[in-house]
N, C-alpha and C positions, 0 to 999 in steps of 0.2 A: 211150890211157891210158899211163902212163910213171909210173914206182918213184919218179923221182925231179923236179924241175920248174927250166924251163931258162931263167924268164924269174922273178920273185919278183911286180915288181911290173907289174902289167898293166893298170891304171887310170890316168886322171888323179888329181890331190892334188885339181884345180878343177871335178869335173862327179862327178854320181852312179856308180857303179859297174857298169860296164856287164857286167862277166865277176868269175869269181872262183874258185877252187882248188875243188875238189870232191874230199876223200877219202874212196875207201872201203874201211870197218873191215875187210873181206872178205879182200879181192884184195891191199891193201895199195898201191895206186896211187892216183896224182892225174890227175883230169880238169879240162879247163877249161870251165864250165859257164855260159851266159849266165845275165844275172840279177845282182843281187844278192844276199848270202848272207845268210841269217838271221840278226838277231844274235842272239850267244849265247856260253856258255863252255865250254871243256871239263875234265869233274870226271873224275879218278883212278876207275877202277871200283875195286868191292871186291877184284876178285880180280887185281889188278894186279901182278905181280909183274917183269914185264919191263920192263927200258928205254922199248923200240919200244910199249908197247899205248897206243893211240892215245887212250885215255880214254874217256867217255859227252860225248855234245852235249846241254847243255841248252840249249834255249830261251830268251828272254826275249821274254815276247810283247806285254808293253806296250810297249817300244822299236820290236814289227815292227809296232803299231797306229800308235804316232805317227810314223812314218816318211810315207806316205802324206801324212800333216796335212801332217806340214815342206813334203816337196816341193811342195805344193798353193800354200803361203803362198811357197814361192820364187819358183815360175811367176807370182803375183797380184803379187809386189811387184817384178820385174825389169822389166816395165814403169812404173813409175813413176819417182821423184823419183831423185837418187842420194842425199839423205836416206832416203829408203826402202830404197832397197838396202844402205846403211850400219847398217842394225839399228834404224830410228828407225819407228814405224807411223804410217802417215799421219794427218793427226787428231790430234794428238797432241802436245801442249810438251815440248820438250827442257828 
């Protein structure tokens, strides 16, 4: 674990997110955690009064539901057409 983080960006822009920053509110360090990270935002707590206090993590849990679908429809259509991998669904008139 380390205060501070030596690398920012640690994925590719072109494939799922294999790692990602893990802080915790505790200890006040960052971990690098496989996985991708939940989506979600983070809200000012009530009792915020410092700079550094790291906020509340909400959730957003219909985005962590349809994440699973995307990928699912990525893997089903990279084999096909490169009309299909262009955004186009097979079956389909342009």
């Amino acid at each position: 674990m380390s205060s501070t983080i030596s690398q920012l960006i640690i994925n590719s822009p072109y494939a799922e997110p294999a790692e990602h920053w893990h802080y915790d509110r505790n200890t006040r360090t960052f971990s690098r955690t496989a996985g991708r990270r939940p989506a979600g935002f983070v809200r000012a707590s009530e009792s915020s009064k410092a700079f550094d206090d790291p906020g509340i993590f909400v959730e957003l849990p219909l985005v962590n539901q349809i994440r699973p679908r995307v990928k699912a429809w990525r893997e089903a259509v990279s084999g096909q057409s490169n009309a299909a991998s262009e955004g186009h669904f097979s079956g389909t008139a342009s």
